[in-house]
N, C-alpha and C positions, 0 to 999 in steps of 0.2 A: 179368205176374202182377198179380192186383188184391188190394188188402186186404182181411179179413174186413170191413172197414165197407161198402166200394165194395160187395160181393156180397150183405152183408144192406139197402142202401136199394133196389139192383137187385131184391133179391128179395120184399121189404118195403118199397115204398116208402112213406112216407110224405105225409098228404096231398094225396094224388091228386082230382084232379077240377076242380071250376068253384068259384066262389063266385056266386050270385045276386045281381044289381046290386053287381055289383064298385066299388072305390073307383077302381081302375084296371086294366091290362089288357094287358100285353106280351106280342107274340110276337116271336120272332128263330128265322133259320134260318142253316145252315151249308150251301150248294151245293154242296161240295166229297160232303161224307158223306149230305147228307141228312136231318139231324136236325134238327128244328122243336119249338121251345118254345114256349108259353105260360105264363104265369103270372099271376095272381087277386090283386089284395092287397084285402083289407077293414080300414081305416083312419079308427080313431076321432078324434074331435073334437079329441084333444089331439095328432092326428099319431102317436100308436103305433097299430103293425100289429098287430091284432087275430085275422086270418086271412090264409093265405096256401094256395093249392091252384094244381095244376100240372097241364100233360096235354104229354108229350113226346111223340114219333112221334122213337124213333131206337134207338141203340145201349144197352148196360147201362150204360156210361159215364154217356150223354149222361137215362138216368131217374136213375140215384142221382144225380149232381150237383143235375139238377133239385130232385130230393127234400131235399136237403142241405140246399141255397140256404132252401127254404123253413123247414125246421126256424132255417136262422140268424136269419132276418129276423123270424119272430114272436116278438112282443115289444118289438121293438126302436121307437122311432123313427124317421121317415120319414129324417131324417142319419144316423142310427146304422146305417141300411138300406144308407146311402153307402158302406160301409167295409165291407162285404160283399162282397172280390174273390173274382177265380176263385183268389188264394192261399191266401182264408181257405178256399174249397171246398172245394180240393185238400187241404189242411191238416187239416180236419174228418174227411173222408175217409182218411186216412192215407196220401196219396198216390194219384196216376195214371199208368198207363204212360204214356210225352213224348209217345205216339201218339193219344194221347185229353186232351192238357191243352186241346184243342179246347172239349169237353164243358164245363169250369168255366167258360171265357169266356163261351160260351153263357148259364150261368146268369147270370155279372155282369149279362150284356146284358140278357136278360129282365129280370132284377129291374129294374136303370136304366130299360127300357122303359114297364115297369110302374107307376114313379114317377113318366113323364116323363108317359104320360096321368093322373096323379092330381096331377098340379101344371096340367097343362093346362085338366082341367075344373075344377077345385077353384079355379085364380088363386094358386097358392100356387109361390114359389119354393123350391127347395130348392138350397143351396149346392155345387155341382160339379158339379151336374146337367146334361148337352148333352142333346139331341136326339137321339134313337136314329138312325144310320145302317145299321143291320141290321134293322129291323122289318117286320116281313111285313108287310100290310093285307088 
């Protein structure tokens, strides 16, 4: 059973789409379901995320998470974006069936991804930060 939040960002997502000349640029996919993420950050001078747009290919789980992820990170600093897990996801969301906690990881991953090309072209380190091991190319 999903929460009314899971069903209105599924139904509603928010900030769908691309950003143009992205500050960075993550995708991650899951081989098991299917589900492929992207995710957009556009990030100001002082390292807060200014915009953030998404484009999933997968389950309703796997867009509202998406959707979630982004609504948390704008605003935030590019560290304060660190601390954006798939528990805060799942948490924002009022919970996921344990058959879709898949979907939040997903988003961690994207966003990490997403920071990890925006420290790459930038020369900017960010503190916890590894190297994506799930990123599409």
């Amino acid at each position: 059973m999903y929460s009314e939040k899971v069903i209105d960002h599924f139904s509603n997502p928010r900030n769908v789409g691309e950003i143009e000349n992205p500050s960075g640029v993550g995708t991650v996919g899951n081989a098991k379901c299917g589900d492929i993420m992207r995710i957009y950050l556009d990030i100001d001078e002082q390292e807060v995320i200014r915009g953030c747009k998404f484009k999933t290919f997968g389950c309703g789980a796997a867009i509202a998470t998406s959707s979630m992820a982004t609504e948390l990170v704008i605003g935030k600093t590019v560290q304060e974006a660190m601390e954006v897990t798939n528990q805060a996801v799942m948490e924002a969301l009022d919970g996921l069936p344990p058959v879709k906690v898949h979907c939040s990881l997903l988003a961690e991953e994207a966003i990490h991804a997403a920071l990890w090309d925006y420290s790459q072209k930038n020369h900017v380190l960010i503190e916890g930060l590894e190297e994506p091991k799930n990123e599409l190319t």
